[in-house]
C-alpha positions in Angstrom: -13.2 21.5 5.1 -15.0 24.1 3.5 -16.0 24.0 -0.5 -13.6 25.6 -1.5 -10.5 23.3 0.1 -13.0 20.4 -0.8 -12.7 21.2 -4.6 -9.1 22.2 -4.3 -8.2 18.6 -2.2 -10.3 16.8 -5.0 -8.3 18.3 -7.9 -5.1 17.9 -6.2 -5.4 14.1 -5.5 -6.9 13.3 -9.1 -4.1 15.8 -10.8 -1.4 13.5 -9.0 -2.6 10.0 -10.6 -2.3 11.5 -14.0 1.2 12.9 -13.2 2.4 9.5 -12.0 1.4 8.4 -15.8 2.9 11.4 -17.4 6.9 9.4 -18.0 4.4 6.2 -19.2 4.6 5.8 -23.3 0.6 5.1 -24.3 1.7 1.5 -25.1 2.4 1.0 -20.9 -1.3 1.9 -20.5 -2.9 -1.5 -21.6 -0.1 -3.9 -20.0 -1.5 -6.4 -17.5 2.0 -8.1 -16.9 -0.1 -10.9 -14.2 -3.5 -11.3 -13.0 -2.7 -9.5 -9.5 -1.5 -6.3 -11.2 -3.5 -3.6 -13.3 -3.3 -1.9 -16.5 -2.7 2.1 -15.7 -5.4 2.1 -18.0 -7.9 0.6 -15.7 -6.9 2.2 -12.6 -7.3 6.0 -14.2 -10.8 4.7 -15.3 -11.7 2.7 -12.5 -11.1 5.3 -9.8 -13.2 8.0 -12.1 -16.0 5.3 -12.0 -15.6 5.2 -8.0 -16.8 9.0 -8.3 -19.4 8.2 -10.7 -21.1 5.1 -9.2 -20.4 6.2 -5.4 -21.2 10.2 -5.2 -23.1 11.3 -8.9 -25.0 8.6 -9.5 -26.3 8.8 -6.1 -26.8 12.6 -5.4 -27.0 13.7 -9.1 -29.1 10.7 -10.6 -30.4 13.4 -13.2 -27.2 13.5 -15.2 -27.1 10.2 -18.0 -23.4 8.0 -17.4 -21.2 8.8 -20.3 -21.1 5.1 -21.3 -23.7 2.5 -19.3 -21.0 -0.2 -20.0 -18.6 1.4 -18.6 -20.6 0.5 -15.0 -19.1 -3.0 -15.7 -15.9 -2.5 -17.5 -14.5 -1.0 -14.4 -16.3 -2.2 -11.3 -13.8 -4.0 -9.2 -15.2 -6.2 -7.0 -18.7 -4.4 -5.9 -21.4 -7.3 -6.4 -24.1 -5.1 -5.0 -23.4 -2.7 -7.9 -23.5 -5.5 -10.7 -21.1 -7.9 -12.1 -17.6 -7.2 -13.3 -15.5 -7.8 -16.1 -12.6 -10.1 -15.0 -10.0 -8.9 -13.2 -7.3 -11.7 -14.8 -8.5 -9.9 -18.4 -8.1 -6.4 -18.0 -5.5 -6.1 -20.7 -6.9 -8.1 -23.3 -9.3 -4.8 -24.3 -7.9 -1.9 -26.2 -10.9 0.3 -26.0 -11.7 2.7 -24.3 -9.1 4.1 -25.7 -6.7 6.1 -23.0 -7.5 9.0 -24.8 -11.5 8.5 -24.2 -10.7 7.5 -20.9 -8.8 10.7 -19.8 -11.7 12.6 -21.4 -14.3 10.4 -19.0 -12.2 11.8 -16.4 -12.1 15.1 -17.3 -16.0 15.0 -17.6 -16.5 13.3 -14.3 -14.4 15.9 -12.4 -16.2 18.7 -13.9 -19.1 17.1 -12.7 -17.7 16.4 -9.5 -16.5 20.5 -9.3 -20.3 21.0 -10.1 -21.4 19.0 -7.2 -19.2 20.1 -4.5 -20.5 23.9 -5.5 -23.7 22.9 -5.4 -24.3 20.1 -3.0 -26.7 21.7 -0.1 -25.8 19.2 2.6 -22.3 18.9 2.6 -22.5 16.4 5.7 -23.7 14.0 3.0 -20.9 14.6 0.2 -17.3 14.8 2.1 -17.4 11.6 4.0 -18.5 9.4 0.8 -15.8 12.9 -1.0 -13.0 11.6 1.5 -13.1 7.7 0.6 -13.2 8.2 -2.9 -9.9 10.5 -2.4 -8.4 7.9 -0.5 -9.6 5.2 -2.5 -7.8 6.8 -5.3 -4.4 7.0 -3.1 -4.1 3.6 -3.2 -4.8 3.1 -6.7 -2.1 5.8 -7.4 0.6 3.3 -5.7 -1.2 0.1 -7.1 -0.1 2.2 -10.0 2.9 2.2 -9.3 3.4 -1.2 -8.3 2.0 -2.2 -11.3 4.0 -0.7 -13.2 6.7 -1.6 -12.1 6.0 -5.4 -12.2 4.9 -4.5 -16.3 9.0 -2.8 -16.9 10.9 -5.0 -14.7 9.5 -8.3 -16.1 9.8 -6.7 -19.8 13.5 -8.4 -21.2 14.5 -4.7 -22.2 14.3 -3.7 -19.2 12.9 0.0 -19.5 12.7 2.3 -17.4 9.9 4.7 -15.8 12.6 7.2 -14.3 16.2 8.0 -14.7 16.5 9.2 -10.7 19.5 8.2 -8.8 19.1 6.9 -6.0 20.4 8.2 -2.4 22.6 6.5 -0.5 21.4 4.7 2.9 21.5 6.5 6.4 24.0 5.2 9.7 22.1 2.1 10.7 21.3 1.5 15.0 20.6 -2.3 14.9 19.5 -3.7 17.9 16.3 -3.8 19.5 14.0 -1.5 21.3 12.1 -2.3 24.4 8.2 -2.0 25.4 6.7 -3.2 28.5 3.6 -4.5 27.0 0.3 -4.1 29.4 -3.1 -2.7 28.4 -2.8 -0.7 25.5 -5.7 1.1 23.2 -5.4 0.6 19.7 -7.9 1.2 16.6 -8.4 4.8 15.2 -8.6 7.8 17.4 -8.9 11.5 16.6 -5.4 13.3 15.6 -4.1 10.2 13.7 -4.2 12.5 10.6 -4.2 15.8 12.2 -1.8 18.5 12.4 1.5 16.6 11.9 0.2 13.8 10.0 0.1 16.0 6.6 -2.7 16.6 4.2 -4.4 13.6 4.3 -7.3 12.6 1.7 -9.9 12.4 3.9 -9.0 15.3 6.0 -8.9 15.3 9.9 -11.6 12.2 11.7 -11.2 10.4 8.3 -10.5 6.4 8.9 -11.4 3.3 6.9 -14.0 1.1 9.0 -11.7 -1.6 9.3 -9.5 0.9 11.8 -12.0 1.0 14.3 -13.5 0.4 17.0 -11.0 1.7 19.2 -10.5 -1.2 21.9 -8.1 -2.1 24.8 -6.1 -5.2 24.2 -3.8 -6.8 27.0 0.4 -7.0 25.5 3.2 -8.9 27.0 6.3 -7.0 27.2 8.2 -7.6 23.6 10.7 -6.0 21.8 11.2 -4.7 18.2 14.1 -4.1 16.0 15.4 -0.9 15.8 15.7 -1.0 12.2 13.9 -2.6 9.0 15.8 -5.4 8.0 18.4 -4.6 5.6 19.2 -6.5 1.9 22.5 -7.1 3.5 20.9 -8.8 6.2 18.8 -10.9 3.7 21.5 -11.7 1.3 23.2 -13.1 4.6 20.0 -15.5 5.0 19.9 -16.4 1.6 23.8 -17.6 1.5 23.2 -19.2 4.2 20.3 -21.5 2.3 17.7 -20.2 3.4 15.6 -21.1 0.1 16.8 -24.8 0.7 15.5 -25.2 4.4 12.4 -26.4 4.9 12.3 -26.4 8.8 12.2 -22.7 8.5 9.3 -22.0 6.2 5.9 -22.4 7.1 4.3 -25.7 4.8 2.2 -23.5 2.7 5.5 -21.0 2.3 7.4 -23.9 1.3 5.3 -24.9 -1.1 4.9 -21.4 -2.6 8.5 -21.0 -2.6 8.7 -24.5 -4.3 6.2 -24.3 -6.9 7.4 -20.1 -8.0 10.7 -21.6 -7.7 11.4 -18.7 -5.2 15.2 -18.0 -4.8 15.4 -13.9 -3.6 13.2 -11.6 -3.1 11.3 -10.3 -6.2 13.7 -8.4 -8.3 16.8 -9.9 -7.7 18.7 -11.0 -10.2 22.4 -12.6 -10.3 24.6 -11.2 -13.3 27.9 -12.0 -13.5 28.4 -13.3 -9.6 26.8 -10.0 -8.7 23.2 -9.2 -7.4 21.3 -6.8 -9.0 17.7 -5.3 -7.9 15.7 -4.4 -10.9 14.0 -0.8 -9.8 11.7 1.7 -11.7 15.3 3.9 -12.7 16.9 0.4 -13.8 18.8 -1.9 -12.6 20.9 -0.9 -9.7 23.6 -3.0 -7.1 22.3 -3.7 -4.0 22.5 -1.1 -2.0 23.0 -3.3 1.4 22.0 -1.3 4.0 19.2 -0.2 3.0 15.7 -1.7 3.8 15.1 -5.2 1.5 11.4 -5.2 -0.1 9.5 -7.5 -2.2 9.2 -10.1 -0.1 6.2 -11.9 0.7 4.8 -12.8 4.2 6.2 -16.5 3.9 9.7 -15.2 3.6 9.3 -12.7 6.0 8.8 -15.5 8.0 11.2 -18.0 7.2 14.0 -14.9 7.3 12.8 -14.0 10.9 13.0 -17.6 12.1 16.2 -17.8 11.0 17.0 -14.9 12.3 16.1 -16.1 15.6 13.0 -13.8 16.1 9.3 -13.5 15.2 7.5 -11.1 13.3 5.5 -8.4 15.0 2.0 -8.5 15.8 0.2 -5.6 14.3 -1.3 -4.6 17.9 2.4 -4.5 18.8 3.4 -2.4 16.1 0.7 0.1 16.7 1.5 0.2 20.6 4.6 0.9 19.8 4.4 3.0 16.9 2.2 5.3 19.4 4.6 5.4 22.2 7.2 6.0 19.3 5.4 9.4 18.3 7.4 8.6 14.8 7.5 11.6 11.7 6.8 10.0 8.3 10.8 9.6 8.4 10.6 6.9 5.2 10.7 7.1 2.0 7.4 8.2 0.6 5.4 8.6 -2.7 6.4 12.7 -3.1 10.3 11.6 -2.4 10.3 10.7 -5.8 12.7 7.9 -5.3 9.8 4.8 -5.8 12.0 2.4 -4.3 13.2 2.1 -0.7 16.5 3.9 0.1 16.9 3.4 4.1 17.0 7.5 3.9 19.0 9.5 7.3 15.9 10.0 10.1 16.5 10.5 13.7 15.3 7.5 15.7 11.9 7.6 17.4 11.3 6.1 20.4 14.0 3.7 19.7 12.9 3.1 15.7 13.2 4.2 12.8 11.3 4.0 9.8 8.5 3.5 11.5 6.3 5.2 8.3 7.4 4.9 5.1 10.4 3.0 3.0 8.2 -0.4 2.9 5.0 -1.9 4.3 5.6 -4.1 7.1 4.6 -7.4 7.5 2.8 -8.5 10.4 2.1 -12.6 12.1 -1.9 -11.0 12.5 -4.7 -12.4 10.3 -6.7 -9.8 8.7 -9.8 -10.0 11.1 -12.5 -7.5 12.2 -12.3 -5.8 15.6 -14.3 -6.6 18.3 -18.0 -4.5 17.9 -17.0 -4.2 14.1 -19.6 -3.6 11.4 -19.3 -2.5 7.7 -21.0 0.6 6.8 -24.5 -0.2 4.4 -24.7 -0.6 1.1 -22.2 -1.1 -1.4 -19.6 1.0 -0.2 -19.3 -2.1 2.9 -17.7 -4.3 0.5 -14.8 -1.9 0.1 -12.8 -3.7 3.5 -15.1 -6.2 5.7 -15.7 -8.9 3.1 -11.7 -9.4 2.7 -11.6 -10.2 6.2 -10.5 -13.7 5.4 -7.3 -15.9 5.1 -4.7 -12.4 4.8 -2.6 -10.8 6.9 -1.8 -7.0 7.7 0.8 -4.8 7.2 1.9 -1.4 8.6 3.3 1.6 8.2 3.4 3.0 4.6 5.9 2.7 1.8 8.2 4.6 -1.2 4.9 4.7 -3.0 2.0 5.9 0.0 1.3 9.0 -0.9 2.4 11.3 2.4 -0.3 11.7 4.4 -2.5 8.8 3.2 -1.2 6.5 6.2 -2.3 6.6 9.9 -0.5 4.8 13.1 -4.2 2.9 12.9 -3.9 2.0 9.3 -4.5 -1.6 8.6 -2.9 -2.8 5.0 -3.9 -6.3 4.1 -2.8 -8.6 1.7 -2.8 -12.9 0.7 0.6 -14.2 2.2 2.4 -14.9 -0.8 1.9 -11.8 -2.6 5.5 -10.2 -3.5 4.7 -7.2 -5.9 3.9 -4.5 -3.3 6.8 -2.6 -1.7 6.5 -4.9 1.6 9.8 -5.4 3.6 10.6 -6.9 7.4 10.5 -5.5 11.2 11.6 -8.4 13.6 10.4 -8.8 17.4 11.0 -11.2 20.0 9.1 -11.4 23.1 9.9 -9.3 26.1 12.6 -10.5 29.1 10.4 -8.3 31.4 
């Protein structure tokens, strides 16, 4: 990219967290409604102090910080930039104000305009320029997701938007066959190229933890056609599901024990009726469309009921390659923030493949072979979470379009529910 589409990319991305706040009263701003989740608050200011401490610090170390403290207040998880204020207290402080912080952001991205202009090398600035975008991607549907969690768990029940909801597309269950063999996964160039849409980071751009690119050896399997449905999961839950051990993995069962685990985050019964509590209100199940909110234990328990596994995430990415699939889901710009099972052709035999929910996957969160994290700070962004999670794929109603690859590697702790993260079943090949 040249400056100019460097500045414009820039603006664009940062003008689209602040519109995602724009239905929020100023009250929603400071809510931390669990430790796992965020006030919007802190992710407007914590994604403004990415630019600072990452790209102006570093190539402008001239310019004073508006606020030294604010070096602390909203470091994540960085230790090789200093300690952090904790995470579980986020919305126990009022100030910065939301105001002050939207003026810390309006300072920074001047700054930042200033050093795009400016900046001589430019080989130095976009690659650091494109993870700080798509660092701030995710935090726009972190935002989302933790908002969400702040209304839905709020007795009155507001809501963030009044949207209806489209109806579901015709369904094709059933499952679509791959013959397995040698297969080359990890990031390669044209993942976010022309079709992909206007990714952060621009064509070439990849997290670390997507590469190296490396041949792995598949047996022939099989994937469903479809994301499991809320229909299909009701069906699991009726038939006790929640009250049979010998499907749950033991740490599953005891999670679902001790959070007292009934449905999928959400669900409520009223009146003999299921409802799903959504960002535009409550709303009746819509059965056939995809069911989200679950965490990796009941994805697993459902998919051993089911009679099936769950995919691999070297399977998934075989497939999803042979697939050639559009973003055919649901996705942040739809507008819906919720997954709708919306009409798409199938690709390859699936559908869905990108968007709607993430996708859960049996594979730990590991490095791949000939993996190393880049120096410095910045390498605690992926490799040191490389432990005791699993990975998802594919993208959801709250990825931002674009933002996801077919090499994309999503990773999160197995009983996490609050994400947008939903079921693809596979069993193992007859081939």
């Amino acid at each position: 990219m040249n400056r100019l589409q460097l500045t414009e990319h820039y603006a664009r991305v940062r003008a689209r967290s602040e519109a995602l706040c724009a239905p929020l009263e100023v009250e929603d701003y400071v809510v931390q409604s669990m430790p796992d989740a965020s006030p919007a608050r802190w992710h407007l200011a914590h994604t403004t102090w990415f630019f600072e401490t990452f790209l102006l610090r570093p190539l402008r170390p001239d310019v004073p910080p508006r606020e030294p403290l604010y070096r602390y207040l909203f470091n994540s998880y960085y230790n090789g930039v200093g300690p952090q204020f904790p995470r579980d207290r986020r919305g126990t402080q009022s100030r910065p104000t939301v105001r002050q912080i939207r003026e810390w952001r309006r300072d920074i991205d001047e700054q930042m305009a200033a050093l795009i202009d400016t900046e001589p090398d430019l080989s130095r600035l976009a690659p650091l320029l494109a993870v700080g975008l798509n660092h701030e991607e995710q935090h726009q549907e972190l935002l989302l997701t933790d908002i969400k969690h702040a209304l839905c768990t709020n007795p009155l029940r507001p809501t963030y938007s009044a949207r209806n909801h489209p109806s579901p597309g015709p369904r094709s269950p059933g499952w679509a066959d791959f013959e397995g063999g040698m297969v080359r996964l990890g990031f390669r160039e044209g993942d976010n190229g022309e079709g992909a849409g206007a990714n952060a980071g621009g064509p070439g751009f990849h997290f670390d933890n997507e590469g190296p690119t490396h041949d792995l050896w598949l047996p022939p399997y099989r994937l469903g056609r479809e994301l499991v449905s809320r229909g299909e999961y009701l069906a699991f839950i009726e038939d006790g599901g929640y009250q049979r051990p010998e499907l749950w993995l033991s740490d599953g069962w005891a999670a679902a024990k001790a959070a007292d685990w009934t449905a999928p985050l959400y669900w409520v019964q009223e009146d003999e009726r299921w409802l799903e509590l959504t960002l535009a209100g409550p709303k009746p199940l819509a059965l056939d469309a995809p069911v989200c909110h679950v965490s990796l234990f009941e994805a697993d328990a459902y998919a051993r009921w089911a009679g099936a596994r769950l995919p691999t995430e070297f399977e998934w990415e075989a497939a999803a390659r042979l697939s050639s699939p559009a973003r055919d889901g649901s996705l942040q710009e739809d507008g819906h923030h919720h997954p709708v099972g919306r009409e798409a052709p199938l690709h390859g035999g699936l559908r869905h493949l990108v968007g709607e929910v993430w996708e859960w996957t049996v594979s730990a969160y590991l490095p791949y072979p000939g993996y190393c994290p880049p120096e410095g700070a910045i390498g605690e962004y992926n490799g040191k979470f490389m432990n005791a999670q699993r990975v998802l794929r594919g993208g959801s109603c709250a990825t931002p379009r674009g933002h996801g690859r077919l090499s994309y590697r999503n990773f999160f702790q197995s009983d996490k529910r609050w994400q947008f993260t939903g079921i693809r079943l596979a069993t193992h090949g007859s081939k």
